[in-house]
N, C-alpha and C positions, 0 to 999 in steps of 0.2 A: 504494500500500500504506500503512493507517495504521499508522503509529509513536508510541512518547510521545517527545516533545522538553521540552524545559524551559524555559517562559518568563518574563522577567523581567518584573518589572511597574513601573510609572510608582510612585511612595513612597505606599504605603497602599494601595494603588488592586486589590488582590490581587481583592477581593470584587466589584469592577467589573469587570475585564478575566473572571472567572469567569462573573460573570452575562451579559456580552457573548456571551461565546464560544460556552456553553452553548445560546443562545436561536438562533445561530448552525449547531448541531448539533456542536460539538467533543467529546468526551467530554475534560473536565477534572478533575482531582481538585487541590485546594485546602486541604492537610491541617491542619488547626489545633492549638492544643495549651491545657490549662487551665492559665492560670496565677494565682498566689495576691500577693495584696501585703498587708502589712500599714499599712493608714492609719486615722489618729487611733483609732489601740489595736485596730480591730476588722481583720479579714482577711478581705479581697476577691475574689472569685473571678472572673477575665476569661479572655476566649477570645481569641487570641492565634493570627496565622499562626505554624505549623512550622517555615518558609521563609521569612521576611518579605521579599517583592520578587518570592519567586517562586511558578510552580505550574506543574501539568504539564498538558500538554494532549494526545492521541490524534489525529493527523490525517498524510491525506494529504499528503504538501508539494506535489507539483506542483500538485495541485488547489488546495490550500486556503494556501498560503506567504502570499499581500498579504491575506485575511480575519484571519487571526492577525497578521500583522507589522505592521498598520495597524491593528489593532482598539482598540476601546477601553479607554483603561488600560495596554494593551501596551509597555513599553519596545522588544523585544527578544526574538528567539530565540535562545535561548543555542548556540555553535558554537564551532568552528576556522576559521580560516584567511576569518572571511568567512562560511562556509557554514552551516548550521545542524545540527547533529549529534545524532541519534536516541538516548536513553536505552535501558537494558536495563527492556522489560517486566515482569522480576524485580523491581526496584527499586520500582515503581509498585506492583506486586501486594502488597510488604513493610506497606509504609504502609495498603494501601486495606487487608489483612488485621486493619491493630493498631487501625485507626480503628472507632469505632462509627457511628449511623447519623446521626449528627450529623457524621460528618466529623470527629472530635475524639480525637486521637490521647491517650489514657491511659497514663502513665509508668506503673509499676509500683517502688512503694516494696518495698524485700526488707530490713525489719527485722528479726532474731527476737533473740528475749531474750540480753540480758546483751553484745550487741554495743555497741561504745564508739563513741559520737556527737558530733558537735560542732554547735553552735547554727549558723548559720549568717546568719540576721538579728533584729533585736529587742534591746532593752535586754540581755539575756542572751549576744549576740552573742558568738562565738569561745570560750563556756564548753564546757568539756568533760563527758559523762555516760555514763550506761548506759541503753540502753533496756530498759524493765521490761516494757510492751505494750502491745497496741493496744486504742483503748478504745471500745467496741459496736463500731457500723459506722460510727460517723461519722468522718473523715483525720483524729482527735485520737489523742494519742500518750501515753502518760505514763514518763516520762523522769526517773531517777535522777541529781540533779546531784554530779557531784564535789566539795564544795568542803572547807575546809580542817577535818577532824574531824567533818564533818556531813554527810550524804546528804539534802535534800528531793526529795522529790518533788513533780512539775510535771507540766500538762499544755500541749501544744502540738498546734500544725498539724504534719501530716507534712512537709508543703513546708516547715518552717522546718529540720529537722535534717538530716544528712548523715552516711552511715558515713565511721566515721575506716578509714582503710587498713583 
């Protein structure tokens, strides 16, 4: 009977032990996530595992245990006791549901107006503001800074702010 199990992978090696297992016939999901950095002033956009180490794979164990636990990339099936222990197919459906078809799990920013924000990275770092809104469709933001008898207004990345409680 196939099950999803969860396996760890060798350091980085996520996109290899996927592309292994796959060509292999496993059905694996390998969920990714966007994330933003900001370097030499401009803000970067990288895909990023969800999980980094691990990913889920769909297989029979009696049949298929030494194709996965030997594969390539493969640290590891994750278990108890020794043994390798079956995830709930809920859990696998949650992610395959939030993922697009990239495989690329999309946070959802829940900004609305006049919520109190705080910078979170960048020269601005740990200032406090108000968000005012979002600007067209592109993740820029524009944000009311707190400071001392003065309110500017600023535009930023979504990924650099954070609601305050």
């Amino acid at each position: 009977m196939n099950l999803w199990y969860v396996i760890q992978t060798k350091p980085k090696k996520e996109a290899e032990a996927e592309s292994y297992l796959s060509t292999k016939g496993i059905e694996i999901v390998n969920p990714l996530m966007e994330t933003f950095a900001l370097r030499n002033g401009r803000m970067n956009k990288e895909i990023k595992s969800l999980f980094p180490g691990y990913i889920f794979g769909k297989f029979d164990l009696d049949q298929n245990y030494p194709l996965v636990r030997w594969g390539r990339g493969v640290k590891k099936i994750l278990g108890f006791g020794g043994y390798p222990t079956p995830i709930s197919e809920g859990v696998v459906e949650i992610i395959k549901e939030r993922a697009d078809t990239q495989g690329v799990v999309r946070l959802a920013h829940h900004f609305e107006v006049n919520d109190v924000i705080r910078i979170k990275t960048g020269p601005l770092k740990d200032l406090l503001g108000i968000f005012e809104r979002w600007v067209s469709d592109s993740e820029r933001v524009r944000v009311l800074l707190n400071l001392i008898g003065y309110q500017p207004s600023i535009e930023l990345h979504c990924s650099m702010i954070e609601k305050v409680a």
